[in-house]
C-alpha positions as CSV (number, residue, x, y, z in Angstrom):
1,X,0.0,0.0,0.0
2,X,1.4,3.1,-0.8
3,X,1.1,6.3,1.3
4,X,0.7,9.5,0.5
5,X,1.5,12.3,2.8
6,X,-0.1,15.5,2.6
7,X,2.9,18.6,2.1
8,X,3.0,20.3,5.4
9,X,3.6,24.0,4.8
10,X,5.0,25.7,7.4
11,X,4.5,29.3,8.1
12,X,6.5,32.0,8.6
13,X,5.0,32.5,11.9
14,X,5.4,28.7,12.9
15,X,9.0,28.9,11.8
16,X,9.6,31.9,13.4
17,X,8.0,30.4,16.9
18,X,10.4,27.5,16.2
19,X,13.2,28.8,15.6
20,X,13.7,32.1,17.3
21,X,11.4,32.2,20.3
22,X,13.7,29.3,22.1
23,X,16.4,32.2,22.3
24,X,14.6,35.0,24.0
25,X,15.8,34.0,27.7
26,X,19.0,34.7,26.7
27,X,18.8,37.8,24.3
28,X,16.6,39.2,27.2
29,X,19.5,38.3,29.5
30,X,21.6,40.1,27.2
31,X,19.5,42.9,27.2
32,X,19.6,43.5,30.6
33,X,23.4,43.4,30.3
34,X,23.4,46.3,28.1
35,X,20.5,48.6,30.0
36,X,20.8,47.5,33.6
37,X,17.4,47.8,33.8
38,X,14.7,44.9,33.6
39,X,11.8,46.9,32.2
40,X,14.1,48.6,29.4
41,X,15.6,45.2,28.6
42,X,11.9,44.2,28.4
43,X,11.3,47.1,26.1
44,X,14.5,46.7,24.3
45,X,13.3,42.4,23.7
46,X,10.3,44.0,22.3
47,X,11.8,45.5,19.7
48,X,14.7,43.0,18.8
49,X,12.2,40.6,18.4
50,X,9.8,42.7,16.4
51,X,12.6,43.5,14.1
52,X,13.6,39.9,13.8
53,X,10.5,39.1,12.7
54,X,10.3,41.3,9.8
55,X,13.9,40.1,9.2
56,X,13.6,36.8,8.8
57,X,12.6,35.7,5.6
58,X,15.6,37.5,4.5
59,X,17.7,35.9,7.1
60,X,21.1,34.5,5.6
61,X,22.9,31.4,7.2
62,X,26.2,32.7,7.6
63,X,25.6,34.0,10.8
64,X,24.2,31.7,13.8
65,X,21.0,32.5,14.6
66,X,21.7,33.2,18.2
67,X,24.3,35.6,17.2
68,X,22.1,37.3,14.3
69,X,19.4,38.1,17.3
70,X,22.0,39.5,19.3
71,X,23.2,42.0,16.6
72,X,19.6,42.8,15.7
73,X,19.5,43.9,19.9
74,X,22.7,45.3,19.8
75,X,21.5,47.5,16.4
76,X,18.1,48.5,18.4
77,X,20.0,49.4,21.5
78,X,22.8,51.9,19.5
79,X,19.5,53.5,18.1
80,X,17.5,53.6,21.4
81,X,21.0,55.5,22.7
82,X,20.9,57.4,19.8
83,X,17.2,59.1,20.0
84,X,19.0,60.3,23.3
85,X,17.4,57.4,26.5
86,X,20.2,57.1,28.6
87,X,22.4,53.9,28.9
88,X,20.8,52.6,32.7
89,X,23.6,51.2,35.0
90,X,21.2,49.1,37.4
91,X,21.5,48.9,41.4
92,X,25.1,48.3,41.8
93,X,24.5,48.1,46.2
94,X,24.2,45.0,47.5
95,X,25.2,43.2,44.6
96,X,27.3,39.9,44.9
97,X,31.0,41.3,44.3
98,X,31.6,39.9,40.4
99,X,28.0,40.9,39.3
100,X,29.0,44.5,41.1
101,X,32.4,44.8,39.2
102,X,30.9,43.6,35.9
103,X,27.6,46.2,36.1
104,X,31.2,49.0,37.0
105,X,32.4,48.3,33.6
106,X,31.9,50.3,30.4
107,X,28.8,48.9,28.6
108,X,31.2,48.2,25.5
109,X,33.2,45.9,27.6
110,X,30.6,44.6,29.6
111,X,28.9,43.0,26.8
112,X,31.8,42.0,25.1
113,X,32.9,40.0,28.5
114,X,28.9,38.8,28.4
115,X,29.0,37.7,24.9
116,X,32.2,35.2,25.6
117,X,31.7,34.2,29.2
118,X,28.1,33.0,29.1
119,X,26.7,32.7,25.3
120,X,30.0,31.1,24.5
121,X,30.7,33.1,21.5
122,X,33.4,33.6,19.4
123,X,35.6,36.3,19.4
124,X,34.7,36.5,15.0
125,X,30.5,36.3,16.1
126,X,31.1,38.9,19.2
127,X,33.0,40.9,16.3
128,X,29.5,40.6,13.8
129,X,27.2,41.2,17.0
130,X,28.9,44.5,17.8
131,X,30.2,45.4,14.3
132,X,33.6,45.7,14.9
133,X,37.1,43.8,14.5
134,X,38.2,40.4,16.3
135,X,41.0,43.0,17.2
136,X,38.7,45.5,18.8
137,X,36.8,42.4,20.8
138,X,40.3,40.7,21.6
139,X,41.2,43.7,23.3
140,X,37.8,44.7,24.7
141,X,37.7,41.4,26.2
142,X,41.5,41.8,28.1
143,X,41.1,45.0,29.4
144,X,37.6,43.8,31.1
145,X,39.2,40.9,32.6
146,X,41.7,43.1,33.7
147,X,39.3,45.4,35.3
148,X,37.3,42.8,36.9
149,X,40.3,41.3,38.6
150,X,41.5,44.7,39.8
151,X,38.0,45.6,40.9
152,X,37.5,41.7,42.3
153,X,40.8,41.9,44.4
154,X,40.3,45.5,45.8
155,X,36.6,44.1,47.0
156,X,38.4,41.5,48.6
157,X,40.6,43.9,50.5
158,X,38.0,45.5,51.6
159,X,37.1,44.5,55.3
């Protein structure tokens, strides 16, 4: 007996669901790395995501989709500075001491830091997220370490 199955035709929206909505804990994470604030990262999401979605029947493969929504945020963010909103720091008191020292840093740091430590990115996707050379991330990247072990051993000094 032979079957015949029916084509499924899958819509954009179902793809979309799929494929990008598993992602938004952590570009929302990310997000609040870059504002500090959870009802701008909120905002911020809003829009990425929005964005995204217009996006991505043009989508290309040659950047990981992960990394594609984070450059979308990163894009809506630059503009959100732009239209002059202020770049929120977050409550830095009575933070534990590394999430203190990290919410210190320069934003431009900060993310980079973010991007490697816990999305596991490369140093070339953290350079396509931000739009700027592996150079620029490899040394981003050392002079937040840097910073967060100075900061990390003066808190430690502290009594």
């Amino acid at each position: 007996m032979l079957m015949i199955r029916a084509a499924q035709t899958v819509t954009l929206a179902e793809r979309f669901e799929r494929d990008v909505l598993p992602h938004l804990t952590r570009v929302y994470r990310g997000a609040l790395c870059l504002t500090g604030d959870p009802e701008a990262a909120e905002d911020l999401v809003a829009e990425a995501f929005a964005r995204a979605y217009r996006a991505f029947p043009r989508r290309r493969t040659g950047l990981r989709l992960e990394a594609w929504l984070f450059r979308i945020l990163v894009s809506a963010h630059r503009e959100r500075r732009g239209a002059g909103r202020p770049a929120a720091c977050g409550a830095i008191g009575g933070q534990p001491p590394v999430r203190r020292a990290l919410r210190e840093l320069p934003e431009d740091l900060r993310f980079a830091v973010y991007l490697a430590a816990v999305n596991g990115f490369s140093y070339r996707e953290i350079a396509q997220v931000t739009g700027t050379s592996t150079e620029t991330v490899a040394a981003r990247i050392r002079a937040a370490r840097g910073a967060l072990r100075c900061r990390l051993s003066v808190d430690q000094e502290r009594p």
